[in-house]
N, C-alpha and C positions, 0 to 999 in steps of 0.2 A: 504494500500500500504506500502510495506515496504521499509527501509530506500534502499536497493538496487535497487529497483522501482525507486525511486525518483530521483535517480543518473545517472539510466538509461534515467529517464524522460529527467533531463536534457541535458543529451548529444544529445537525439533527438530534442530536443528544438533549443537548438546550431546548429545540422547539419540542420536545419530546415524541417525534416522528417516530421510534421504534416501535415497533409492532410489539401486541403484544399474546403471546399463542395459545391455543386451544388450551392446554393443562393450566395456564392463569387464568381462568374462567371466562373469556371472550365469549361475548354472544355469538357463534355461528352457526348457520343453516347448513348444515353440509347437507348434502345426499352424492350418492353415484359415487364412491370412491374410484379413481381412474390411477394405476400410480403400477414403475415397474418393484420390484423386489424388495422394500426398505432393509428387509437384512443386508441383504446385498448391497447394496448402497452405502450403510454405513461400512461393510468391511473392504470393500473400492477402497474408501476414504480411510483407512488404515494409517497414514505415513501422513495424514493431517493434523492441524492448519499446516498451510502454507509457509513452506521454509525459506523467501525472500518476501519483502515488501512489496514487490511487484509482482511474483507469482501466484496472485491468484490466478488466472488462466493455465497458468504449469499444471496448479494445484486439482484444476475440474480437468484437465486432457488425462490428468492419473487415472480419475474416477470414471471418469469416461470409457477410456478403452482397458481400463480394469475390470469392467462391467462388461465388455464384449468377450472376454476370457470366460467370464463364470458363466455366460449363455452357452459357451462354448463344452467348460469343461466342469460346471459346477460352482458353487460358493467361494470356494478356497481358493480358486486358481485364479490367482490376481497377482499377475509376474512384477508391477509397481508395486511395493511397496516401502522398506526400507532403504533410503539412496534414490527412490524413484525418481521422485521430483527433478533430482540434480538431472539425470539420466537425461530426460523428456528437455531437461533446459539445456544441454550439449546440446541435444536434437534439434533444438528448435535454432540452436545458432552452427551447424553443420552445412557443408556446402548442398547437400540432400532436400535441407529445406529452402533453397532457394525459388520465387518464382519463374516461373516462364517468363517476368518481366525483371527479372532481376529482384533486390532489395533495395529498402530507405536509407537512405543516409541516416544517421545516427542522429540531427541533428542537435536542440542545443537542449532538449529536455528525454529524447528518445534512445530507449534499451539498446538499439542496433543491433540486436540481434539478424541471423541473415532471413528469417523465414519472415518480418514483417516486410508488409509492403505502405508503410505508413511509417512515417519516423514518433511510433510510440512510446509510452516513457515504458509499456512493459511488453504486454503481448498483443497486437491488434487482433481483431477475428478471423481474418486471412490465415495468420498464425495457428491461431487454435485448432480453425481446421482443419491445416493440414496436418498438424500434431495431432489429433484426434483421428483424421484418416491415418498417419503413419505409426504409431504408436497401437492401434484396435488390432483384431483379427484380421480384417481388412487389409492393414500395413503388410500385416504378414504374411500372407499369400502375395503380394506385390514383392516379398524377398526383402522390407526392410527393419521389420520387428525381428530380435535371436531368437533361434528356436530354445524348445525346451518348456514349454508353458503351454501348446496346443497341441491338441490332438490329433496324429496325423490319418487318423482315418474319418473326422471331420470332417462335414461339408461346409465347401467354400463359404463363407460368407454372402448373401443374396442383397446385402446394401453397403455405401462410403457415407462419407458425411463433406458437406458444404454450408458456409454462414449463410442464412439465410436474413434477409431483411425485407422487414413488415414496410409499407409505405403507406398502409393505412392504419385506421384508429386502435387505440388500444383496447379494445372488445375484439376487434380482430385478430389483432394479432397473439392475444392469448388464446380466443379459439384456436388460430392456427397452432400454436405451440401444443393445446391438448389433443389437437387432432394427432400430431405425432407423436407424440405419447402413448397414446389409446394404441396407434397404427402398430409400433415401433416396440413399444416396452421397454423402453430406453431411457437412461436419464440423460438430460439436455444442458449446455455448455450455456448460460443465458450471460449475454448483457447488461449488467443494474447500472444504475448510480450515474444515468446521461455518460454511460462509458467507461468509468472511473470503476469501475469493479466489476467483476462476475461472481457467479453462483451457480450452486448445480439446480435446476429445478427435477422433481424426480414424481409430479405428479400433481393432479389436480383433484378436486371435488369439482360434480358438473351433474346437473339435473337430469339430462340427456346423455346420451352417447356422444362425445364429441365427434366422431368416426359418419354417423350417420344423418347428424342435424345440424353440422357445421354449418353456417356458424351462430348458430342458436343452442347451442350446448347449454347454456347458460351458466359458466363456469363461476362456484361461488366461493373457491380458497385455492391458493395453491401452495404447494410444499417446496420448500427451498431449503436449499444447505449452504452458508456461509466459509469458504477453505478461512477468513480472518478472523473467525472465533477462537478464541484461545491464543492469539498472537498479542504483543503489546497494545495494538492498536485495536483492538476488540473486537472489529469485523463491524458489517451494520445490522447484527440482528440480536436477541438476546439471549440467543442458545444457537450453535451450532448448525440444529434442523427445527425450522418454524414453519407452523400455517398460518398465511397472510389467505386474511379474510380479501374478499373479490374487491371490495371498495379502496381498501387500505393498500394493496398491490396496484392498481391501478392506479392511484392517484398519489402516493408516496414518491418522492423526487428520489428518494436510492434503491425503490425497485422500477417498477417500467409506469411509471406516473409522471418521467420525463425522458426525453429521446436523447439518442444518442448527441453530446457537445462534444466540441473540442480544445475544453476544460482547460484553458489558459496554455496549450500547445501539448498536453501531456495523450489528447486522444486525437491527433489531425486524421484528415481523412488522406486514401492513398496516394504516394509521391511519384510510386513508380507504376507501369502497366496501361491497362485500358481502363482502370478504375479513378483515374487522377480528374477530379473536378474540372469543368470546361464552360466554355460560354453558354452554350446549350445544356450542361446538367450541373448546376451548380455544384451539388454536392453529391457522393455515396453514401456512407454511414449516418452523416449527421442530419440530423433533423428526423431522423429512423430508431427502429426499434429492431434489435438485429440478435439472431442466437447462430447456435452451431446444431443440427440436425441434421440424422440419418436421412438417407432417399435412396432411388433405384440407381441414379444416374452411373453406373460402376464405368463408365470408360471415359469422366467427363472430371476433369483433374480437380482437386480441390481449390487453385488458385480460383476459380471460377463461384461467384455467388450466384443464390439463386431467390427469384423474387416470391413474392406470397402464393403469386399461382402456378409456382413450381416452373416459370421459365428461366433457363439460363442466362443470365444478363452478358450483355454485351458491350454495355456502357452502365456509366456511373446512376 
């Protein structure tokens, strides 16, 4: 988390914007629970919080394609965990992760790692996802995860992962997020805090089937995991895994109650590729609501985002 996180943290602390969860007695309506494996999820998260200030992104690509192990081979088999973090964060500054358009310059507030394609101060979403494709089972059938963790009599993997950015309201694009959920069984790489931090989200409550009444599911909580719980800087929630009631998520500025910024230069949008702001598309990320999700696309590189109705973007 970086120093402007922390500043932010505390004004939220102040305004008393933390949420505050189910077992503290919140009024919430839930129905439809929609959600992949919470065991599992918490043992992904094994090697949490996040061991830099800037990794939370490191911290969800753990859980992430730790989660695609134990679909794989069960509970246990989650090859991140002790050292993982570090691992994933070689990975992410490896020539390997380089885009097709190349990397950002480092500039005067950004990680430089080689896998953003935004001079961010940690990991952009570019990033994530391809950490998240390279890193999953997925990785590893492409020959770049070590073996020794999957099953080689396993069938191939049937999805990759690309960030995905919502460009409409935020009813939709939490529908959208449960819809892949519901689809996927997967926990999700999210976005909070207009940029400034991520979170795993790992399910919703939703009146409906999100899958079939999209986007009228009427999703009324959703479950998140913070990798900044438990670090000095607290993280933004008051336990580790919280259910933010529908209202409170939506309209809270450090979950998706405000879009993606670029947070005084620590979240710019991208510098290098076909993604770099222009006369005609002002912006990519910012002004959006953006996560990292599963899809079919398996020949379609992860440098590549895709928009809410699952088409590949071509521009910013």
């Amino acid at each position: 988390m970086t120093l402007l996180e922390r500043r932010m943290l505390a004004i939220a602390l102040v305004l008393g914007l933390l949420t505050i969860t189910v077992a503290s007695g919140k009024g919430l309506q839930l129905s439809g629970w929609r959600t992949p494996n919470e065991t599992w999820v918490a043992l992904a998260a094994s090697e949490w919080p996040q061991k830099d200030p800037n990794w939370c992104g490191v911290a969800n690509i753990e859980v992430v394609a730790n989660y695609t192990y134990q679909i794989a081979g069960g509970a246990n088999n989650t090859p991140f965990t002790t050292g993982g973090q570090q691992r994933i964060w070689n990975d992410l500054n490896s020539d390997a992760a380089i885009s097709l358009w190349g990397y950002a310059p480092k500039g005067t507030k950004g990680s430089g790692i080689k896998a953003n394609i935004a001079s961010d101060g940690g990991t952009d979403p570019r990033s994530i996802a391809w950490g998240i494709f390279d890193e999953s089972t997925t990785g590893y059938f492409q020959g770049h995860v070590p073996s020794g963790h999957f099953p080689r009599t396993a069938v191939k993997p049937a999805f990759t992962f690309h960030n995905v950015i919502y460009h409409n309201s935020v009813n939709y694009a939490v529908e959208g997020m449960a819809r892949t959920l519901e689809h996927y069984g997967q926990p999700l790489s999210v976005t909070m805090a207009h940029g400034l931090h991520s979170d795993v989200v790992s399910g919703v409550y939703a009146q409906y089937d999100p899958l079939t009444h999209y986007p009228n599911s009427n999703v009324n909580a959703v479950n998140a995991w913070d990798p900044a719980v438990g670090t000095p800087s607290g993280g933004y929630q008051s336990a580790r895994e919280v259910t933010w009631d529908n209202y409170t998520f939506f309209t809270n500025t450090n979950m998706w109650g405000s879009t993606y910024n670029a947070n005084d230069g620590y979240d710019p949008d991208p510098a290098v590729g076909i993604y770099v702001p222009n006369a005609q598309y002002l912006t990519h990320w910012i002004g959006y609501r953006t996560d990292i999700e599963p899809d079919t696309f398996i020949s379609v590189s992860p440098d590549f985002a895709v928009d809410e109705n699952f088409n590949i973007m071509q521009h910013p």
